[in-house]
N, C-alpha and C positions, 0 to 999 in steps of 0.2 A: 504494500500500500504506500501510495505517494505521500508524504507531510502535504498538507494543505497551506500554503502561501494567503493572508489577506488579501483581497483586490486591492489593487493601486502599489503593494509593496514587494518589494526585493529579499531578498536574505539579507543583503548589504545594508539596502535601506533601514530596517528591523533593525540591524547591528549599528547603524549611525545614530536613527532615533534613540536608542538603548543608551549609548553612549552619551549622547547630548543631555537624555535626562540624569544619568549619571553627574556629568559634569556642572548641572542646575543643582541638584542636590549638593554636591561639594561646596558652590560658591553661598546657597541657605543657609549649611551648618556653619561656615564659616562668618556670616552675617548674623545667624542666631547667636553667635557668641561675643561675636560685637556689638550687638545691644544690648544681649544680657549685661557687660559694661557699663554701660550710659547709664546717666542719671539725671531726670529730670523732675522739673520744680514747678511745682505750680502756690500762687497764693489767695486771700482770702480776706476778705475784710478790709479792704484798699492795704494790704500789706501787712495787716494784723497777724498772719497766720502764713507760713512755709510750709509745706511739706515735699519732703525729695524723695522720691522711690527710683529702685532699676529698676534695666529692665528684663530684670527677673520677677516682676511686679512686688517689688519688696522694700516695706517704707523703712527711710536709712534713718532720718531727721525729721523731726518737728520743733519750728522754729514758732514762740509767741509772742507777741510783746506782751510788757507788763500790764499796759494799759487795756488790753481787752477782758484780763484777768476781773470776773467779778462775781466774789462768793454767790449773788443775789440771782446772779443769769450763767449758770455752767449751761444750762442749756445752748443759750447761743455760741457759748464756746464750741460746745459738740460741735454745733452745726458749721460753722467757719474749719471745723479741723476736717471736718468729713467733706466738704463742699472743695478744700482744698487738694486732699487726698484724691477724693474722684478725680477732680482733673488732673492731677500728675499719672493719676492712673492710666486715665485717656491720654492723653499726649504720648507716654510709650508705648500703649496697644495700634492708638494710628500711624506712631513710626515704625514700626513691625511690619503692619501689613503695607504703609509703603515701600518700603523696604522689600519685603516680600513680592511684593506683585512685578516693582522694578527686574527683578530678575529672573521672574518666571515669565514675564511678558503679560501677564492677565492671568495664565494658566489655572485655574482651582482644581489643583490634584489631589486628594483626599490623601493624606497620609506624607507629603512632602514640608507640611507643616505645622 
């Protein structure tokens, strides 16, 4: 019995595709490890509040001033520390995936990232 070939492709071709995604995957890992790196900051409260996560989505610092500090309203603290959080959060998750899509070309390959 013959191997059955896709329409449109080659053995070669199969073997070049193969490779190409090969060589996509190499330059991902190596882009997932330089963001994991980075760190970015986002703030909260016209400045009240820092927080700086990688991006291994992991929060490094939380920066407060003293002036926002008030026994009477920890609530609003929460909320400046989490409003800040989320967007450091966001900011590494959409440098990821542009990051990621720049060198897949658009590709959504399940499993390459």
């Amino acid at each position: 019995m013959k191997a059955r070939i896709p329409r449109g492709g080659t053995p070669s071709n199969l073997q070049q595709i193969a490779k190409q995604a090969q060589k996509m995957q190499e330059e991902m890992d190596i882009a997932s490890s330089q963001l994991e790196e980075k760190e970015y900051t986002a703030t909260a409260g016209g400045g009240m509040v820092d927080v700086v996560v990688t991006g291994k989505m992991e929060v490094t610092s939380i920066n407060i001033k003293p002036d926002v500090v008030d026994p009477d309203d920890i609530e609003m603290l929460s909320d400046l520390i989490m409003a800040a959080t989320n967007e450091a959060l966001r900011k590494a998750t959409e440098d990821k995936a542009q990051t990621m899509e720049k060198i897949s070309g658009g590709l959504n390959i399940p499993g390459l990232f």
